[in-house]
CHARMM internal coordinates of N, CA and C (Angstrom, degrees):
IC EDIT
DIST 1 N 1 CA 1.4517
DIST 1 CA 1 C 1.5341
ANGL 1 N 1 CA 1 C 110.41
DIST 1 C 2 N 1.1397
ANGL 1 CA 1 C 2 N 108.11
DIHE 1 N 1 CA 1 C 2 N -37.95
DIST 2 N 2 CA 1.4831
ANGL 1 C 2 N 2 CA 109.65
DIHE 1 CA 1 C 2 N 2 CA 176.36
DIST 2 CA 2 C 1.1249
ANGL 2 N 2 CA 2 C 131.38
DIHE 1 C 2 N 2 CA 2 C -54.38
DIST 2 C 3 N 1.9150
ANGL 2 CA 2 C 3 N 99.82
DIHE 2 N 2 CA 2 C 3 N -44.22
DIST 3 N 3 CA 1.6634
ANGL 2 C 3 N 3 CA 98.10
DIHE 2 CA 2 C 3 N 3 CA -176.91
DIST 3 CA 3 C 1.4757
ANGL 3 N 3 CA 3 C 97.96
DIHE 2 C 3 N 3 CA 3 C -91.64
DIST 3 C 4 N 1.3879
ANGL 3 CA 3 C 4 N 133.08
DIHE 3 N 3 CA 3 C 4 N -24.75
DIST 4 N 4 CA 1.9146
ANGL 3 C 4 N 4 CA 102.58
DIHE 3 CA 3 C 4 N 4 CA 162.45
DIST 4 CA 4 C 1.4334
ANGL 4 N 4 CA 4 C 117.70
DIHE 3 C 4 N 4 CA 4 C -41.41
DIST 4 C 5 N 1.4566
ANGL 4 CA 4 C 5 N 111.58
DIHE 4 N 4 CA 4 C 5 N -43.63
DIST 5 N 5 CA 2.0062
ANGL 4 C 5 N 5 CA 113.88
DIHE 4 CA 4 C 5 N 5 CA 167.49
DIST 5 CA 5 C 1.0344
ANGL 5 N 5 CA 5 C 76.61
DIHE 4 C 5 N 5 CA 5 C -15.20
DIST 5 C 6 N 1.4212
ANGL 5 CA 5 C 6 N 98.72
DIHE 5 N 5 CA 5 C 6 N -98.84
DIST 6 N 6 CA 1.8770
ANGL 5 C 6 N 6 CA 112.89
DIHE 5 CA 5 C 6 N 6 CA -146.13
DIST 6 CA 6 C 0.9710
ANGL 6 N 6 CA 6 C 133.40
DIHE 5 C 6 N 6 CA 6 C 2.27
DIST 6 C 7 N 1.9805
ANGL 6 CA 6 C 7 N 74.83
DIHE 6 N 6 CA 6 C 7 N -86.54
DIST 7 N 7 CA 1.9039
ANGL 6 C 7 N 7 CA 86.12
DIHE 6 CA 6 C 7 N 7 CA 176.98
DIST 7 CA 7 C 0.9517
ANGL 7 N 7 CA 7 C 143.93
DIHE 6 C 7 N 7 CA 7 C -78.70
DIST 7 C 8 N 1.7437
ANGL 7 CA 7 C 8 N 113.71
DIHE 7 N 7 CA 7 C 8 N -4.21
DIST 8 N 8 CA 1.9483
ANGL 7 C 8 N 8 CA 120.94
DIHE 7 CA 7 C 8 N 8 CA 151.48
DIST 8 CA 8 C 1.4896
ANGL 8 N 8 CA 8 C 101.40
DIHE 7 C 8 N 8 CA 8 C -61.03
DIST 8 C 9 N 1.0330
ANGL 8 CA 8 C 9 N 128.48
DIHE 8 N 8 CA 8 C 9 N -27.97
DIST 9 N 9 CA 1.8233
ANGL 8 C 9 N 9 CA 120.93
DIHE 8 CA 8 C 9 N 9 CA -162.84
DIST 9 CA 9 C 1.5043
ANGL 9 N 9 CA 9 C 111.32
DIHE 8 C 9 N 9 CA 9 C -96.56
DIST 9 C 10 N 1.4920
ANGL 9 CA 9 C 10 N 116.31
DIHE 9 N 9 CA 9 C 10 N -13.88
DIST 10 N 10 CA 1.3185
ANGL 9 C 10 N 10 CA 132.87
DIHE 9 CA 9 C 10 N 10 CA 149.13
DIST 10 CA 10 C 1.4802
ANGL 10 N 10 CA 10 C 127.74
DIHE 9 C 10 N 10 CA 10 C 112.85
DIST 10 C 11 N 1.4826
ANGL 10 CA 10 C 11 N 91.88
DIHE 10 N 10 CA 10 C 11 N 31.09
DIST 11 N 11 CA 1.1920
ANGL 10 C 11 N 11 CA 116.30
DIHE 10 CA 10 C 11 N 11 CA -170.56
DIST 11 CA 11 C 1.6942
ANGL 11 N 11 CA 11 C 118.76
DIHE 10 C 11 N 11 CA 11 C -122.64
DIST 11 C 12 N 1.4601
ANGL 11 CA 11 C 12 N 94.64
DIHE 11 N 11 CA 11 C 12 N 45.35
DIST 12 N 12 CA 1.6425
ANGL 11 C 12 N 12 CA 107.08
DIHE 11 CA 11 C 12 N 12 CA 170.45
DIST 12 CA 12 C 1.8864
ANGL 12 N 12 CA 12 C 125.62
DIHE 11 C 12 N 12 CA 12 C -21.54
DIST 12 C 13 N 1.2332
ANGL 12 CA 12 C 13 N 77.89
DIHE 12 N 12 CA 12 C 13 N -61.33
DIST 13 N 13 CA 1.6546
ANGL 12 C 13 N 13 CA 88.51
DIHE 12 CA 12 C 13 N 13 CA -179.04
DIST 13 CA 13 C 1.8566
ANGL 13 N 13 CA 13 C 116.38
DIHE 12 C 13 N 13 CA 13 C -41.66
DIST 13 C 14 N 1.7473
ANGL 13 CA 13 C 14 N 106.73
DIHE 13 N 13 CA 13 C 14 N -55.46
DIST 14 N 14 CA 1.2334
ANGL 13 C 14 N 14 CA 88.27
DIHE 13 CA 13 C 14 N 14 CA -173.79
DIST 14 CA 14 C 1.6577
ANGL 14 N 14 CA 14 C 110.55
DIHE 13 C 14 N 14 CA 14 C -97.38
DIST 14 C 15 N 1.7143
ANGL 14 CA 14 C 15 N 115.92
DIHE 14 N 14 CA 14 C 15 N 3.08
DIST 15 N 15 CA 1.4919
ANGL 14 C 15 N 15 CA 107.13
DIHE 14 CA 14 C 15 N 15 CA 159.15
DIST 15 CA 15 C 1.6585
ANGL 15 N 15 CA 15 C 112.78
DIHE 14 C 15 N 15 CA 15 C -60.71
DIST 15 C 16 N 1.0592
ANGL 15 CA 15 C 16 N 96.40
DIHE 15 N 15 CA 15 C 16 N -65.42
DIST 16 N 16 CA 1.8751
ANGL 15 C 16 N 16 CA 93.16
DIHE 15 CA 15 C 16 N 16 CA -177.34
DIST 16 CA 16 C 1.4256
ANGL 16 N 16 CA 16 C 106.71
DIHE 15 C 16 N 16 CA 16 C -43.69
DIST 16 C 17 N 1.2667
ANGL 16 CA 16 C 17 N 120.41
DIHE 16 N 16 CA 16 C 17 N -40.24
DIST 17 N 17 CA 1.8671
ANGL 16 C 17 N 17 CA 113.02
DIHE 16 CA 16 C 17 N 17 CA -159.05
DIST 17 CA 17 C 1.9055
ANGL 17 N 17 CA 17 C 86.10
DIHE 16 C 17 N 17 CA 17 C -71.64
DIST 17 C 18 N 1.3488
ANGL 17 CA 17 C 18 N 99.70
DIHE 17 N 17 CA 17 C 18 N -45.45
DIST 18 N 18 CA 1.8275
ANGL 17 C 18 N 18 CA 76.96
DIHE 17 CA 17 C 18 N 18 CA -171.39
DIST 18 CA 18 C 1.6472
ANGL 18 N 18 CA 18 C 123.05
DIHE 17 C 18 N 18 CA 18 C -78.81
DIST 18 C 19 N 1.5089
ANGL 18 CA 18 C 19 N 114.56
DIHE 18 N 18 CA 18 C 19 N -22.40
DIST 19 N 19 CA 0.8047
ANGL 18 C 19 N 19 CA 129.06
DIHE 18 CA 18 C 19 N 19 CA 147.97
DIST 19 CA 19 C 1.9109
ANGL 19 N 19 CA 19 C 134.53
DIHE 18 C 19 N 19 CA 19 C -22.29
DIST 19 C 20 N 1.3085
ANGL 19 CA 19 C 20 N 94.53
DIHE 19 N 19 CA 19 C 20 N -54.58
DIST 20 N 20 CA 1.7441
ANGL 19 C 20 N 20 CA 117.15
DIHE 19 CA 19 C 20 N 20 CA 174.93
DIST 20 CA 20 C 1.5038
ANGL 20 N 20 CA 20 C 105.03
DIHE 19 C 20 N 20 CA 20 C -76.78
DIST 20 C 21 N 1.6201
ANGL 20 CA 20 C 21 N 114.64
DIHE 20 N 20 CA 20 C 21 N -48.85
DIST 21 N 21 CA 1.3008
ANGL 20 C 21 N 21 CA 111.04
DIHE 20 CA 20 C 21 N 21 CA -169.96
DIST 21 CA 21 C 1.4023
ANGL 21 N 21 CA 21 C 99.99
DIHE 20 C 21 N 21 CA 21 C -66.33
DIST 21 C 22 N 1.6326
ANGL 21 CA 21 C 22 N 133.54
DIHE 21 N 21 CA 21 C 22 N -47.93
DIST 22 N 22 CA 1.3953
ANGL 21 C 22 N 22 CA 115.52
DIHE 21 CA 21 C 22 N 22 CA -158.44
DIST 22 CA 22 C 2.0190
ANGL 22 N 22 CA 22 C 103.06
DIHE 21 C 22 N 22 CA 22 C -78.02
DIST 22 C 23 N 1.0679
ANGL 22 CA 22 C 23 N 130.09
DIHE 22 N 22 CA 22 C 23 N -40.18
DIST 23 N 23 CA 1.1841
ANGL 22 C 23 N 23 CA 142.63
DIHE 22 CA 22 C 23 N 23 CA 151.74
DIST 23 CA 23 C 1.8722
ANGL 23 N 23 CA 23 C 109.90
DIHE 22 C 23 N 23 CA 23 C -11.27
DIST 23 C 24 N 1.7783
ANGL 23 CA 23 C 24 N 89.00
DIHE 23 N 23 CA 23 C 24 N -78.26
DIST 24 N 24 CA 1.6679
ANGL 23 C 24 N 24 CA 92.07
DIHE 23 CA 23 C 24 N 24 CA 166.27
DIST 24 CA 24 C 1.2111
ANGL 24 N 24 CA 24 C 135.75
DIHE 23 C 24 N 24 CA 24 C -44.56
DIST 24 C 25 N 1.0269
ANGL 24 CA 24 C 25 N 104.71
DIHE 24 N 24 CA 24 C 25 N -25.94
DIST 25 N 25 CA 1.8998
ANGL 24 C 25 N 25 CA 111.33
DIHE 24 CA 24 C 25 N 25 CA -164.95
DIST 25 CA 25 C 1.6394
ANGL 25 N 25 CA 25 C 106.89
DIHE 24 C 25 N 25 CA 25 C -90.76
DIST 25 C 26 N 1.6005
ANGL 25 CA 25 C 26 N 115.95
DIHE 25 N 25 CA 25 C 26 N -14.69
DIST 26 N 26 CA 1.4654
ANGL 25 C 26 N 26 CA 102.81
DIHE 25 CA 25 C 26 N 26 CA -151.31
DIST 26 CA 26 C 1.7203
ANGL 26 N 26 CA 26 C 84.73
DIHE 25 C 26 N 26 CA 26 C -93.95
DIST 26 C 27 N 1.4434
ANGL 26 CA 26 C 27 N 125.74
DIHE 26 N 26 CA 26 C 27 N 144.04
DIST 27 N 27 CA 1.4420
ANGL 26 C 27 N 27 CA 95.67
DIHE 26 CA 26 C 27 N 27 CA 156.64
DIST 27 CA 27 C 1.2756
ANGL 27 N 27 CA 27 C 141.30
DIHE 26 C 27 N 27 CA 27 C -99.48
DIST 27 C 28 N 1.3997
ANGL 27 CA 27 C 28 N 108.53
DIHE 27 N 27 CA 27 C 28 N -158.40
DIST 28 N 28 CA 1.6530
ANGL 27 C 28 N 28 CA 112.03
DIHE 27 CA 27 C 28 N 28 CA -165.30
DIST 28 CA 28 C 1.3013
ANGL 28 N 28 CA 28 C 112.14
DIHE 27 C 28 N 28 CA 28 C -20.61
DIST 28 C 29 N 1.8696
ANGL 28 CA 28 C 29 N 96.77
DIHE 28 N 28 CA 28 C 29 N -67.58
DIST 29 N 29 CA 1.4140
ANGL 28 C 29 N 29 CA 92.44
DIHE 28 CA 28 C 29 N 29 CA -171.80
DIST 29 CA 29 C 1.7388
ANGL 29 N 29 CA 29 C 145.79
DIHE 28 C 29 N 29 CA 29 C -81.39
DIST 29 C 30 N 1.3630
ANGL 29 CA 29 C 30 N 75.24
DIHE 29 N 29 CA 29 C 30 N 10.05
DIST 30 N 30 CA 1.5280
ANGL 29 C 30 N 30 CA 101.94
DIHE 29 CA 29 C 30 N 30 CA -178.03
DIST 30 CA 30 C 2.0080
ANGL 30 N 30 CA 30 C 107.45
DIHE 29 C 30 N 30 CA 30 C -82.56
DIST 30 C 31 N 1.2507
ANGL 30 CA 30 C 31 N 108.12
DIHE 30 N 30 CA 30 C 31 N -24.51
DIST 31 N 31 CA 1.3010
ANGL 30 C 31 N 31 CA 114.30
DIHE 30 CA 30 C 31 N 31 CA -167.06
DIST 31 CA 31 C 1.5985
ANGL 31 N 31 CA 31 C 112.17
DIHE 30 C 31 N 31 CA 31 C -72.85
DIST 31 C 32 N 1.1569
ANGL 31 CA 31 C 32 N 122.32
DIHE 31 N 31 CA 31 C 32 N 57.97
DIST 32 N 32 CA 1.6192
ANGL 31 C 32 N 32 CA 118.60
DIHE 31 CA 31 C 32 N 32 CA -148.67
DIST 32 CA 32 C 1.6255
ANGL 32 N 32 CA 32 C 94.97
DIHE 31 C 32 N 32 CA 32 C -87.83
DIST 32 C 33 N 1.1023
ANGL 32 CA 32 C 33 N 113.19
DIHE 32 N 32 CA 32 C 33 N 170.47
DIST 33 N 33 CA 1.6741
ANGL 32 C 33 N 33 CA 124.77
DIHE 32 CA 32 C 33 N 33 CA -176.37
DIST 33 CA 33 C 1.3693
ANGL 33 N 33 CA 33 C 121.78
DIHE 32 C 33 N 33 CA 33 C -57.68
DIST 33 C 34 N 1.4998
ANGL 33 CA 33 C 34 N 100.15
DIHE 33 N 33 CA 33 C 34 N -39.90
DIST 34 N 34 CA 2.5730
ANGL 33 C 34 N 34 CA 95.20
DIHE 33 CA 33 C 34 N 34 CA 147.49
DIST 34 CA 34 C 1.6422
ANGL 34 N 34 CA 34 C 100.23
DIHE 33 C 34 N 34 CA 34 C -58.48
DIST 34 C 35 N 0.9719
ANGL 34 CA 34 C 35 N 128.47
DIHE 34 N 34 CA 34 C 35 N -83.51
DIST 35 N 35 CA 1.3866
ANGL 34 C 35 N 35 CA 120.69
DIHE 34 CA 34 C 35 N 35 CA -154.28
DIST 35 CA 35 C 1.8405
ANGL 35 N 35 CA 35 C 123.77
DIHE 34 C 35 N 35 CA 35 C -47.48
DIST 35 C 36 N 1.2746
ANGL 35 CA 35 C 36 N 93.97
DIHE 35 N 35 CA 35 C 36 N -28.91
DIST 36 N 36 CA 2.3277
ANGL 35 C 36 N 36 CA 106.77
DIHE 35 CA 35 C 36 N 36 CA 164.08
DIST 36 CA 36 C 1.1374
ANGL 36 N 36 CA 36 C 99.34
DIHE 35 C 36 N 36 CA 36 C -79.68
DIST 36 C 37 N 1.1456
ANGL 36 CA 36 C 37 N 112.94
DIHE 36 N 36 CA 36 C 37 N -42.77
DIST 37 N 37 CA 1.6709
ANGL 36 C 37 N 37 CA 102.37
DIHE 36 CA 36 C 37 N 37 CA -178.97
DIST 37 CA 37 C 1.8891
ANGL 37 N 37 CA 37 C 126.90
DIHE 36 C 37 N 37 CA 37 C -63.24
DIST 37 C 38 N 1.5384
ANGL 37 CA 37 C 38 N 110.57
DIHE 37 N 37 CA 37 C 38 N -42.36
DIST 38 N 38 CA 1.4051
ANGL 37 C 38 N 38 CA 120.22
DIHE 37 CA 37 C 38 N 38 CA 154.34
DIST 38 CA 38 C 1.3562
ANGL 38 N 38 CA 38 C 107.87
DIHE 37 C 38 N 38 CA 38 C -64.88
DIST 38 C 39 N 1.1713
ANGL 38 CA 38 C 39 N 153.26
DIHE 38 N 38 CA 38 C 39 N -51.59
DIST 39 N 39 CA 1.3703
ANGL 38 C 39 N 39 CA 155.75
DIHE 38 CA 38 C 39 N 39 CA 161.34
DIST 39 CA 39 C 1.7362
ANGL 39 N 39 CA 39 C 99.42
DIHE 38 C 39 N 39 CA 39 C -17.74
DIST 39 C 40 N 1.6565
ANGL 39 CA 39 C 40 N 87.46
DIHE 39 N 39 CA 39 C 40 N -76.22
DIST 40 N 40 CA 1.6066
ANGL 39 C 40 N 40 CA 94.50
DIHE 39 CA 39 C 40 N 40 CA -170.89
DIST 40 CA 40 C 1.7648
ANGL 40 N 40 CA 40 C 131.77
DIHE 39 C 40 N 40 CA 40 C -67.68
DIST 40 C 41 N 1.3568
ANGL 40 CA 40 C 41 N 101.85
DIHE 40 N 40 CA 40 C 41 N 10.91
DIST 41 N 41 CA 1.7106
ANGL 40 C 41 N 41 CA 147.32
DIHE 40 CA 40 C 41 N 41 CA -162.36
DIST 41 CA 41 C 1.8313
ANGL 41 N 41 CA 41 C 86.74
DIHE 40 C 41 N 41 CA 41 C -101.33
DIST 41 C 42 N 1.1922
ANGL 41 CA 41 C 42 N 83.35
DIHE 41 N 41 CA 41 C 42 N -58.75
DIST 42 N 42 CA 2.2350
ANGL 41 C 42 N 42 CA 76.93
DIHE 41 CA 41 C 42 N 42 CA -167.97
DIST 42 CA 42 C 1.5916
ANGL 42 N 42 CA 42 C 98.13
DIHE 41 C 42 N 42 CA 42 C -74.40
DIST 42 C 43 N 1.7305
ANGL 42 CA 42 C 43 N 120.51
DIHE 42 N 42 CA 42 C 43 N -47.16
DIST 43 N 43 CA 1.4047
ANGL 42 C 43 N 43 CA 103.58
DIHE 42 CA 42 C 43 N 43 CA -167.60
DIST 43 CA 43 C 1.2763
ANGL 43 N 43 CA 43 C 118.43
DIHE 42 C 43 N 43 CA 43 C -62.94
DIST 43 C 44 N 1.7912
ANGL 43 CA 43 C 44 N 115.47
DIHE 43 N 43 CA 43 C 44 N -12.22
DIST 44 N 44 CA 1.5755
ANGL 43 C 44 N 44 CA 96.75
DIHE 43 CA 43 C 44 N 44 CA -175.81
DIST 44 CA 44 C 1.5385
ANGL 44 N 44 CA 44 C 113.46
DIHE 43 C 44 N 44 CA 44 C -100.15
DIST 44 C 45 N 1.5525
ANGL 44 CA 44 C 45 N 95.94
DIHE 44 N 44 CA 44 C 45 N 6.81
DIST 45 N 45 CA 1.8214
ANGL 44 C 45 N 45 CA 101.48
DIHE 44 CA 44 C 45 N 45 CA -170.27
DIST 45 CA 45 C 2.0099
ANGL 45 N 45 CA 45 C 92.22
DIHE 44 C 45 N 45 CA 45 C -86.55
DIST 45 C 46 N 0.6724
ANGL 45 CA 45 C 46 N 103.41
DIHE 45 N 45 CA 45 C 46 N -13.67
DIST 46 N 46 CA 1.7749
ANGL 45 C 46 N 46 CA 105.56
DIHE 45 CA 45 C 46 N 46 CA 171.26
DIST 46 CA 46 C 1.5014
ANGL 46 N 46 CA 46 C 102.59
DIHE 45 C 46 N 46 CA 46 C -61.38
DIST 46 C 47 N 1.9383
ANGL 46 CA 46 C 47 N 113.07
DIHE 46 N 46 CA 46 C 47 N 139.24
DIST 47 N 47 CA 1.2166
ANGL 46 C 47 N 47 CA 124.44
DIHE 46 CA 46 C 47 N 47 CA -179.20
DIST 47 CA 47 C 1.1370
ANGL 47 N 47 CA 47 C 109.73
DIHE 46 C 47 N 47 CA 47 C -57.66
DIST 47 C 48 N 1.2973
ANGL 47 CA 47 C 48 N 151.74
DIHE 47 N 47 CA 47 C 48 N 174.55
DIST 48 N 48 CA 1.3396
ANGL 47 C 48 N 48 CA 166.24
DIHE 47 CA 47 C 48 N 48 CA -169.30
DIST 48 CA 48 C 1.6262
ANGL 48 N 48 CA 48 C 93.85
DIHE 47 C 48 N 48 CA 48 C -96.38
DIST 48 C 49 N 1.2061
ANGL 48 CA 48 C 49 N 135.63
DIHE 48 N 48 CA 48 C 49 N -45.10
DIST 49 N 49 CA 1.5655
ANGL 48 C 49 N 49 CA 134.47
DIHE 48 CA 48 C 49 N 49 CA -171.73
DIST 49 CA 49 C 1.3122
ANGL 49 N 49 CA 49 C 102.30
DIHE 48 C 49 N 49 CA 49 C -80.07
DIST 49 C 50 N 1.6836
ANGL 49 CA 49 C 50 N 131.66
DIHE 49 N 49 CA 49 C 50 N -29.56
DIST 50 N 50 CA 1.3301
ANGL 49 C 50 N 50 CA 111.74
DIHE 49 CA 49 C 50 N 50 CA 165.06
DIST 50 CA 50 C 1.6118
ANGL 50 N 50 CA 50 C 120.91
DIHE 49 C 50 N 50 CA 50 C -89.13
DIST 50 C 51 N 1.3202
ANGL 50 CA 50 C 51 N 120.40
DIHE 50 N 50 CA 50 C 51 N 15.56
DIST 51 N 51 CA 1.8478
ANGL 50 C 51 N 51 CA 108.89
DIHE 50 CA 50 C 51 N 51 CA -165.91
DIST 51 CA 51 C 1.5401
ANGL 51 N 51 CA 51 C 87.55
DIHE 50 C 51 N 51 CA 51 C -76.78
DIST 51 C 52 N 1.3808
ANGL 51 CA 51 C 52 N 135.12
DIHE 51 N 51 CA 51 C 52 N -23.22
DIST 52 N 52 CA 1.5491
ANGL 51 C 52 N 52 CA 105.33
DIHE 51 CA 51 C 52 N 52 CA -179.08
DIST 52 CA 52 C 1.4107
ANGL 52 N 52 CA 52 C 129.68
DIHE 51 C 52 N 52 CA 52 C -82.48
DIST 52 C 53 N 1.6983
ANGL 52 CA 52 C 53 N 103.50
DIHE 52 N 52 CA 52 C 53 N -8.71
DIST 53 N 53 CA 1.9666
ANGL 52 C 53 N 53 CA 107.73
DIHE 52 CA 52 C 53 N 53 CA 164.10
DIST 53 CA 53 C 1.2676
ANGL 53 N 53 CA 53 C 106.94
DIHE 52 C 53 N 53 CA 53 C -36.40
DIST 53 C 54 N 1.2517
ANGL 53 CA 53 C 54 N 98.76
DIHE 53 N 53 CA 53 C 54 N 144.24
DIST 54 N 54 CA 2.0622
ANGL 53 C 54 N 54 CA 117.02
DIHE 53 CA 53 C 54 N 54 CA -178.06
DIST 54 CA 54 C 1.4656
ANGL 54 N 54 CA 54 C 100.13
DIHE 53 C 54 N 54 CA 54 C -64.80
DIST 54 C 55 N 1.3465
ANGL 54 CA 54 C 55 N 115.44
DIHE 54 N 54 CA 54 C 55 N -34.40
DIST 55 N 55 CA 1.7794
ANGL 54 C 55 N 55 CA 116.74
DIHE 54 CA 54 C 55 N 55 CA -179.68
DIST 55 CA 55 C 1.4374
ANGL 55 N 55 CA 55 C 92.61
DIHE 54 C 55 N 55 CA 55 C -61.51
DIST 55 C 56 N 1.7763
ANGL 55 CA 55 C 56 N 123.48
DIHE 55 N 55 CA 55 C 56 N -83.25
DIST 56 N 56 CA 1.3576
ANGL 55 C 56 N 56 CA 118.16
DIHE 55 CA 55 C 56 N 56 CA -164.48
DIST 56 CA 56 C 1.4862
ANGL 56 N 56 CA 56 C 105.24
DIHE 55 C 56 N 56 CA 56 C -28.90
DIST 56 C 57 N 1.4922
ANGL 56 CA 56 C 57 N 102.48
DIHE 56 N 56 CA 56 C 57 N -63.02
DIST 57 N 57 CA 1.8025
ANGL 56 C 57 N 57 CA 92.15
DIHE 56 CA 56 C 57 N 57 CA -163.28
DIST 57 CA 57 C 1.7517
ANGL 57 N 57 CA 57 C 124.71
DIHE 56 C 57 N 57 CA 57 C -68.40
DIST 57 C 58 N 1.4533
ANGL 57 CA 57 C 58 N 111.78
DIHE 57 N 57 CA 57 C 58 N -4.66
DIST 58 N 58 CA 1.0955
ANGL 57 C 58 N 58 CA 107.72
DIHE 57 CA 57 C 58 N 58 CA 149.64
DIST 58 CA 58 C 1.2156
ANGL 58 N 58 CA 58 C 140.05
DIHE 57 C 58 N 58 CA 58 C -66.86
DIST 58 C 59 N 1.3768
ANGL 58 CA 58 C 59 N 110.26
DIHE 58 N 58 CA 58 C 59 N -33.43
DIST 59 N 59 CA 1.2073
ANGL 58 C 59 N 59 CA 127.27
DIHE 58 CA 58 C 59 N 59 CA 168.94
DIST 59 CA 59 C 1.3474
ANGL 59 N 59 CA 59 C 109.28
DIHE 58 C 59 N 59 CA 59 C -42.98
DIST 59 C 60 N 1.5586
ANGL 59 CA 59 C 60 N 106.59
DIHE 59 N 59 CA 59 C 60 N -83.91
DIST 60 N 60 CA 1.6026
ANGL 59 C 60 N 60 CA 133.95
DIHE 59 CA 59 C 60 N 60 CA -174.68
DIST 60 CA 60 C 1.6378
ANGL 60 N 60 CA 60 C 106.73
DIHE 59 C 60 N 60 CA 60 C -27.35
DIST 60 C 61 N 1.6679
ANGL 60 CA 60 C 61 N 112.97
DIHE 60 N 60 CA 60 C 61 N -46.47
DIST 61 N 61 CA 1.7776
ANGL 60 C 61 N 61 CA 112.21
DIHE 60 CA 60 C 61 N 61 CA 176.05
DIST 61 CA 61 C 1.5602
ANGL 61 N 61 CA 61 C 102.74
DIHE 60 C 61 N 61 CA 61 C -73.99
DIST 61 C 62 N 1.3452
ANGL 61 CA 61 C 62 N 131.77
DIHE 61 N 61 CA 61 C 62 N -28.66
DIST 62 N 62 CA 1.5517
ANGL 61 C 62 N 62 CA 110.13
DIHE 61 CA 61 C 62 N 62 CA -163.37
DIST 62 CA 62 C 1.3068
ANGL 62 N 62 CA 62 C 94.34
DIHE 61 C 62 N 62 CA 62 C -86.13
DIST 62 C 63 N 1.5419
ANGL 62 CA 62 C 63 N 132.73
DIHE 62 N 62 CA 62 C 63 N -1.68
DIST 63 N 63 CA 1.6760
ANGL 62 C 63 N 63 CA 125.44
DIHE 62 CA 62 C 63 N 63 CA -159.79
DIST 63 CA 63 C 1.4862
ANGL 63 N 63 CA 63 C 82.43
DIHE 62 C 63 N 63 CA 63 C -104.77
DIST 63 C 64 N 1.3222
ANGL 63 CA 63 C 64 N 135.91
DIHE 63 N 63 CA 63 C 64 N -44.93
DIST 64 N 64 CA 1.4806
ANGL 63 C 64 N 64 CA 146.15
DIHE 63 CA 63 C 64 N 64 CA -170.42
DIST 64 CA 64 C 1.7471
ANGL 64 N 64 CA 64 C 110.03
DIHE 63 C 64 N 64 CA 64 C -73.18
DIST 64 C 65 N 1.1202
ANGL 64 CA 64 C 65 N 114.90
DIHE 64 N 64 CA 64 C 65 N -6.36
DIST 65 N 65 CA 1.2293
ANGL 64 C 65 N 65 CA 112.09
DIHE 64 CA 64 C 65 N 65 CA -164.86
DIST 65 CA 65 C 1.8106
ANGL 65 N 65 CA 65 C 108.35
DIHE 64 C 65 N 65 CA 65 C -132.32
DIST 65 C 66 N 1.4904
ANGL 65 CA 65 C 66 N 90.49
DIHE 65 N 65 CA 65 C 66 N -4.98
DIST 66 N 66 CA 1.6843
ANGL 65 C 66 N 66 CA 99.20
DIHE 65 CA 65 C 66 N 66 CA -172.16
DIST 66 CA 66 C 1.9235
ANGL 66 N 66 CA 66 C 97.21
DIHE 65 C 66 N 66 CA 66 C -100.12
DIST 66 C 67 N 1.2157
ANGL 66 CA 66 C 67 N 94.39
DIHE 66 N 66 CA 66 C 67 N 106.55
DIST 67 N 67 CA 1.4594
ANGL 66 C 67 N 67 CA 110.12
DIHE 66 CA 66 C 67 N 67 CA 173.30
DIST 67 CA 67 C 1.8735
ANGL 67 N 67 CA 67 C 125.33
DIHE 66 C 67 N 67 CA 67 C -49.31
DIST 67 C 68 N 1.8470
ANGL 67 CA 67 C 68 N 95.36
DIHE 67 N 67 CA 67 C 68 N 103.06
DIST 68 N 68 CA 1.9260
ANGL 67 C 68 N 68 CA 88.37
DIHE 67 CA 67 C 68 N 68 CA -169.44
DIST 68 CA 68 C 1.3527
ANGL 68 N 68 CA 68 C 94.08
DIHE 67 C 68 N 68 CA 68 C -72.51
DIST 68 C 69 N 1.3115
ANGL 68 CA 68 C 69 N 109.68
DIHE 68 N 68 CA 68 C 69 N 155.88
DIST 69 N 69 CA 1.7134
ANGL 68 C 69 N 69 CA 130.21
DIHE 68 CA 68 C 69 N 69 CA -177.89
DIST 69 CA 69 C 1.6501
ANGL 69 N 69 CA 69 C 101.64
DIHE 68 C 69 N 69 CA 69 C -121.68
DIST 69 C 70 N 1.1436
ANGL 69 CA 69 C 70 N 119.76
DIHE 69 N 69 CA 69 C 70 N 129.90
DIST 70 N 70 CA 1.7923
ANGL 69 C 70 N 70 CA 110.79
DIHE 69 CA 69 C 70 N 70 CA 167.31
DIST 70 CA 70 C 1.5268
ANGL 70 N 70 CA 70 C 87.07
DIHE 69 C 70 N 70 CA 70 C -102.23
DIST 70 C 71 N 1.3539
ANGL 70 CA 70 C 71 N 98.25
DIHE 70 N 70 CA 70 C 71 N 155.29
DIST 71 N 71 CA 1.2546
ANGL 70 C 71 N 71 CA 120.02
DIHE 70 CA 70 C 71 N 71 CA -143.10
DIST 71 CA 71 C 1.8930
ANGL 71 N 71 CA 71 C 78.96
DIHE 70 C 71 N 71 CA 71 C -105.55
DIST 71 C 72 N 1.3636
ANGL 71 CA 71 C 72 N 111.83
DIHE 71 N 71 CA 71 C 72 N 152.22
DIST 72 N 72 CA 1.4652
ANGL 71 C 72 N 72 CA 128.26
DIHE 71 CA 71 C 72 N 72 CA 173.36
DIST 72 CA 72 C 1.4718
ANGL 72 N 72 CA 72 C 107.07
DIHE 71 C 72 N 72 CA 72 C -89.06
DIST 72 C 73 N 1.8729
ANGL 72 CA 72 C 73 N 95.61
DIHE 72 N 72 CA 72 C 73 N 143.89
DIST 73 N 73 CA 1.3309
ANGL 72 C 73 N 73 CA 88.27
DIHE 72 CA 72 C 73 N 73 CA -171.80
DIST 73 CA 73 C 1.5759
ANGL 73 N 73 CA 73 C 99.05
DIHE 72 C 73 N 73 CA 73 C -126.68
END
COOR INIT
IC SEED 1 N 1 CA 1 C
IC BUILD
């Protein structure tokens, strides 16, 4: 929630950077279909003139490539 702040408030750069870091840290199975889905919540709230920064598009592959898990109940 925080780093959407950001980047509605216009500060892409450090939504995505925190964005990626908290993303990164959780693992595999932690990444369940809420958590890609808020992930994928901040990468699309980014302006259209920044999605080609090397940060955004890093982002965009670790959110695309990080496997959602639904969690067992």
């Amino acid at each position: 929630m925080r780093a959407a702040g950001h980047v509605r408030s216009g500060d892409a750069t450090e939504g995505v950077r925190h964005a990626h870091a908290v993303y990164e840290a959780q693992p595999h199975e932690r990444r369940t279909v809420m958590v890609t889905s808020l992930a994928r919540q901040v990468a699309d709230a980014v302006p259209a003139a920044r999605r080609a920064d090397p940060l955004v598009v890093g982002y965009r592959e670790l959110v695309a490539s990080g496997s959602a898990h639904r969690l067992s109940t």
